[in-house]
Structures are given as structure tokens and as C-alpha cells.
C-alpha distance (Angstrom), angle and dihedral (degrees) to the residues before:
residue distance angle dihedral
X1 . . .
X2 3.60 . .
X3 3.82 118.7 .
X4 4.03 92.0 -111.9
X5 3.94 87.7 56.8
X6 3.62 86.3 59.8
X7 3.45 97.9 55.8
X8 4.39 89.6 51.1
X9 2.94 84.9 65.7
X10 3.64 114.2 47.4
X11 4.05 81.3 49.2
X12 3.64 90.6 58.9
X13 3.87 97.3 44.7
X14 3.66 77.8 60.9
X15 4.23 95.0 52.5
X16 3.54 118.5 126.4
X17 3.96 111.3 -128.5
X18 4.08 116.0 -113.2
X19 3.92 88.4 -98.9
X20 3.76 91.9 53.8
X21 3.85 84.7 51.8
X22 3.59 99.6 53.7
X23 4.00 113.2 -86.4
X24 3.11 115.9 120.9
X25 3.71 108.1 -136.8
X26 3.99 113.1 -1.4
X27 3.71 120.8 -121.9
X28 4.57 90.6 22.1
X29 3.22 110.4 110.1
X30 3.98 99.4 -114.3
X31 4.20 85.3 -137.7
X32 3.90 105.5 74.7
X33 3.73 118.6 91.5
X34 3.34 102.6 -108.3
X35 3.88 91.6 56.4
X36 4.05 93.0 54.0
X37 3.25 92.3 47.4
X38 3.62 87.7 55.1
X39 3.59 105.9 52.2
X40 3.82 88.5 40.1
X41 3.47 94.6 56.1
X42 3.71 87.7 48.8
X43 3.79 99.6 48.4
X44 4.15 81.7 47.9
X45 4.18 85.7 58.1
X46 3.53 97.9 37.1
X47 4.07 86.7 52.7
X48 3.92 94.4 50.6
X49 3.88 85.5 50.9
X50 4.16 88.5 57.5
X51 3.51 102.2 -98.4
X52 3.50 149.9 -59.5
X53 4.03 93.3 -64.3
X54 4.01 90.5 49.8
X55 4.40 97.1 50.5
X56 3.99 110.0 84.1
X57 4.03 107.1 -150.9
X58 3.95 91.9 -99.0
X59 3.75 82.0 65.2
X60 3.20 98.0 48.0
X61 3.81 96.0 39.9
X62 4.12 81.3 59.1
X63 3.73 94.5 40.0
X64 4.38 80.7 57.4
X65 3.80 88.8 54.0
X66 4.04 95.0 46.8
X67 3.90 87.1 49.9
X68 3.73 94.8 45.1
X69 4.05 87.6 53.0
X70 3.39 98.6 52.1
X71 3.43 104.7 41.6
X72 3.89 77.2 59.0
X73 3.84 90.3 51.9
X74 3.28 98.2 50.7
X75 3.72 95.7 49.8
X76 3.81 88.0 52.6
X77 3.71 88.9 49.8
X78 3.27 90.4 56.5
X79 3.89 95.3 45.8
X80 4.02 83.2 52.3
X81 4.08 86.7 54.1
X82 3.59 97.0 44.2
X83 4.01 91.8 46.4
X84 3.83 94.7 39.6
X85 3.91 92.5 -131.3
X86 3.48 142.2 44.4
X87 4.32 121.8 -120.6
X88 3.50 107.4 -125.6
X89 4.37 88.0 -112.2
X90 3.80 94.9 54.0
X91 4.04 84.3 46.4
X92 3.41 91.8 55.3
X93 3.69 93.6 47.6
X94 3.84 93.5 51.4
X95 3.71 89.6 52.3
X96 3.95 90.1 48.3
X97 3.49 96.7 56.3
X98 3.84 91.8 36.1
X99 3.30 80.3 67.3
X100 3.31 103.8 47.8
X101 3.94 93.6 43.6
X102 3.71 93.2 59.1
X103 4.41 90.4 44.8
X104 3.82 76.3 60.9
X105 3.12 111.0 43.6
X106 4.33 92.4 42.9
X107 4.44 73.8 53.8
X108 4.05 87.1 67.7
X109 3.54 101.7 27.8
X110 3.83 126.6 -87.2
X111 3.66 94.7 -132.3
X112 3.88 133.5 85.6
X113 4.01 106.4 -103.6
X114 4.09 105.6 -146.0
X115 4.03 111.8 -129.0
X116 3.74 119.0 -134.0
X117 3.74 103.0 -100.5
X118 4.01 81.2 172.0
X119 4.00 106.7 127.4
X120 3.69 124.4 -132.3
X121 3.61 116.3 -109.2
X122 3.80 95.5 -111.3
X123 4.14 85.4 53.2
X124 3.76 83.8 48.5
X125 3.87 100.7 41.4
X126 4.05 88.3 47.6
X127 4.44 93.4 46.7
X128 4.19 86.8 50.0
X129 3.72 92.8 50.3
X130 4.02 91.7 45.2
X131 3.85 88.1 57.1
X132 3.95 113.0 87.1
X133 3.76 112.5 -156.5
């Protein structure tokens, strides 16, 4: 083994997996609904919890989970509307992961965290001087 195949791998011991890099579930295809929905939903939690920069991975490993259970909900919901009723199982289940949804979401916080919208003082300093009197 040559000393350049060495260093390929050492690099890729170091490789990120596809989730780290952004997809949301490796080998989906990101396009179907339930997949959008997903990652919407997720980008919708991660904003209430101020931003990418501001969610530590445990939060975001939770903020998965919440996603995950209520894109399930709301397909079951719809099952419900489309059937006119609800079978006393796929009640059950609902309430289950109801459940389950709100233990997580009370885990990251149920309410909206504010960003700082604050400017630095160099962003500050440079607006003032733009502005002619």
C-alpha cells in the first residue's frame, strides 16, 4: 500500500455520514411527500428553537423524533377524515404517540425562543454612517 493510500483513508475515517451532511434519511428519495413534510417540519422546530447555530445535536436528534411523529399523525388524521371514523386500534395509536409527541416536545421547550436580531457594532457603526441627514 502506497503511502497516498494511507492517507484516503485516514480522510475517510474522518467522513461525516449523509445525515451529518444534511439529508434527511439516506437512501429516501428527499422528493416524496412524506419526506418534505419532514424536513419542513424540522426546519419549522429548529427555527422556534433560534436557529441552526443555537440547537445542540441532542436537540436536534429530539426535534427528528417530534417531526417523524407528526408527520405520522397527520397522515392518520387524514386516514380518520377520509374514512369518517377512527377503529378503536388506530385511536389508540394516535393517542400513544400524542403522547409521546408532546413528552418531546415539553424535552426541547414548547415555547418560541426569540433570536438576537441585535446588530454588531461594526454592522451598526457602518448603517449610521450610510445614512445622510
Amino acid at each position: 500500500m502506497s503511502a497516498g493510500s494511507v492517507e484516503v483513508v485516514a480522510d475517510k475515517s474522518k467522513g461525516r455520514s449523509r445525515i451529518t451532511n444534511g439529508a434527511v434519511l439516506p437512501d429516501v428519495d428527499g422528493r416524496s411527500t412524506w419526506v418534505r413534510r419532514l424536513r419542513d417540519l424540522i426546519a419549522l422546530h429548529v427555527a422556534d428553537l433560534g436557529g441552526q447555530d443555537a440547537v445542540s445535536a441532542a436537540e436536534l436528534s429530539i426535534v427528528r423524533r417530534a417531526a417523524t411523529l407528526t408527520v405520522e399523525l397527520e397522515r392518520l388524521e387524514a386516514k380518520f377524515a377520509t374514512a369518517g371514523q377512527a377503529e378503536a386500534g388506530e385511536l389508540a395509536l394516535y393517542t400513544t404517540t400524542s403522547n409521546t409527541l408532546k413528552r418531546l416536545l415539553e424535552a426541547v421547550g414548547l415555547r418560541r425562543r426569540a433570536r438576537d436580531v441585535t446588530p454588531d457594532l461594526h454592522h451598526y457603526i457602518a448603517g449610521k454612517t450610510d445614512e445622510r441627514p
